[in-house]
N, C-alpha and C positions, 0 to 999 in steps of 0.2 A: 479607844476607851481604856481606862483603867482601872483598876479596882481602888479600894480604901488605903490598900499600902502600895501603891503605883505603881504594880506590876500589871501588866498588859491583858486584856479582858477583851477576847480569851486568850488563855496562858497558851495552847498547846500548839498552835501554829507559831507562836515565840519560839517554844522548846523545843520542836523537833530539827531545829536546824543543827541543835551541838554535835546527835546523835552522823546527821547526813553532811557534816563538816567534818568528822572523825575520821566518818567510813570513805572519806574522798582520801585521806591522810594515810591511812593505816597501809596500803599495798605499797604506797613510797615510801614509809617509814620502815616499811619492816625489809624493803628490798634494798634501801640505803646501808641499814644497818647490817646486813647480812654481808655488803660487799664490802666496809669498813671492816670487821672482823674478821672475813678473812683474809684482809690487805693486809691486818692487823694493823690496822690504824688505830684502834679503837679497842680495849679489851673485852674478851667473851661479855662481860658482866654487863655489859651496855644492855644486851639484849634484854635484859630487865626491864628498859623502857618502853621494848616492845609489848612486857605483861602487863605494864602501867596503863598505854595505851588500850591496850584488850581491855583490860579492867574499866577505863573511865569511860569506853564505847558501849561497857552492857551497862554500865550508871547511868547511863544517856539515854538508853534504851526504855531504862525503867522508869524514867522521869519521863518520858514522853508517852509510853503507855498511861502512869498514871494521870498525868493532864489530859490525855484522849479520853481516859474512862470517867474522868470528872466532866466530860465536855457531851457524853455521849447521849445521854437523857435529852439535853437540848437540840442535837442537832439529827435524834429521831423524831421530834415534831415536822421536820423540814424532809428531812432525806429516808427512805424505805431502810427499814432496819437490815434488810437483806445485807444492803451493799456498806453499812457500818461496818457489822459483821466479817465479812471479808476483809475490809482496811484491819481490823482487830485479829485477824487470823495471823495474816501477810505480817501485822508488828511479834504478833507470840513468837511466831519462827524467826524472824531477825533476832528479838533480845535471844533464844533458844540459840541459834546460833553465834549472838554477839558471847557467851555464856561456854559452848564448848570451844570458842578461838579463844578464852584465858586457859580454859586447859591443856589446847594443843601446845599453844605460844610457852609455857611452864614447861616443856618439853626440852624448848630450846635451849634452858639453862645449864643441860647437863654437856657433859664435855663427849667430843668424838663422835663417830655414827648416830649415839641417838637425838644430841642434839645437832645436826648437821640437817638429819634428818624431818625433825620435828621444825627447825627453819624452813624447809624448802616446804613442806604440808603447809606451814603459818601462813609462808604467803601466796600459795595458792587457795588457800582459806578465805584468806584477806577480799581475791575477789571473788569468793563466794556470797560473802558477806555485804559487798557492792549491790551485788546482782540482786542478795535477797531485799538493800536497802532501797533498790528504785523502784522493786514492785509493791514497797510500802508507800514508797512517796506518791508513786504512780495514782494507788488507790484514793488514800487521801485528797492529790491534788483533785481529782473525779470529782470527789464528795465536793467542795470548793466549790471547782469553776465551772462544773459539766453539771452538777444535783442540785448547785445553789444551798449547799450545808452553813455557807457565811450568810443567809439571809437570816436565819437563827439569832444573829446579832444585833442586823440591823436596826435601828430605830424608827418607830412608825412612825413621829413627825418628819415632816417635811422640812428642807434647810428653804432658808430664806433667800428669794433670789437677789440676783447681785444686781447693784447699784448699775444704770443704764452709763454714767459717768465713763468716760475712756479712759485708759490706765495712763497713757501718757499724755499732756499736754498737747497741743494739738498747733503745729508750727505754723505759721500765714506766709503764703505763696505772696511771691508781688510779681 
């Protein structure tokens, strides 16, 4: 289904994949680049795209929250408000933590011990930040395939059964 301008209906099972494509990115990106600089392959400055990345991962964040929270009225006729709740806890504290890995990550830019140091937090952060994204997906997916929270969507007419016809031509034995 689609809406009036063809984006996907519902939106937030689209959107949460940018968020959990990032967070699969972000421990190899930020470990890649840690060992380029100090190969010096690469100047410090690079690791600014480790705070780009940070940054576009709570953007991600926020975008999926608010598609979830435009989704949530619907898919509490179907699924116990309980376990919504919960998926919507598990996302605060991801974006909450997608949100202090741009502050650590800014850390890194500085030169010597503290950003040396604030590298090595970054990407142990990173898979912090993992861990907190599959107990969101986890939840979610529940709501889905285990609560039936996509029945929400479904349409109550019935599809039309298919034509008794066989798909392919039918060869004659001799």
């Amino acid at each position: 289904m689609t809406d009036s301008f063809g984006l996907p209906e519902p939106l937030h099972p689209a959107v949460v994949h940018l968020p959990l494509g990032l967070v699969l990115l972000l421990p190899l990106w930020v470990g890649l680049t840690m060992a380029a600089v100090h190969r010096r392959w690469i100047s410090s400055r690079a690791w600014l795209g480790v705070v780009l990345l940070q940054a576009l991962l709570f953007g991600a964040t926020i975008l999926a929250k608010e598609t979830g929270e435009d989704e949530e009225e619907r898919a509490a006729g179907i699924v116990a408000m309980a376990l919504i709740e919960e998926h919507e806890e598990r996302a605060d504290l991801f974006s909450d933590l997608a949100l202090v890995g741009i502050a650590v990550s800014l850390f890194g830019l500085f030169r010597g011990g503290v950003g040396l140091g604030a590298a090595i937090v970054t990407l142990v952060f990173s898979f912090v930040l993992l861990w907190a994204a599959a107990r969101t997906g986890l939840t979610g997916g529940e709501l889905v395939y285990r609560h039936g929270a996509a029945d929400a969507y479904r349409s109550t007419a019935q599809p039309e059964p298919a034509a008794s016809a066989p798909l392919e031509p039918e060869v004659e034995k001799k």
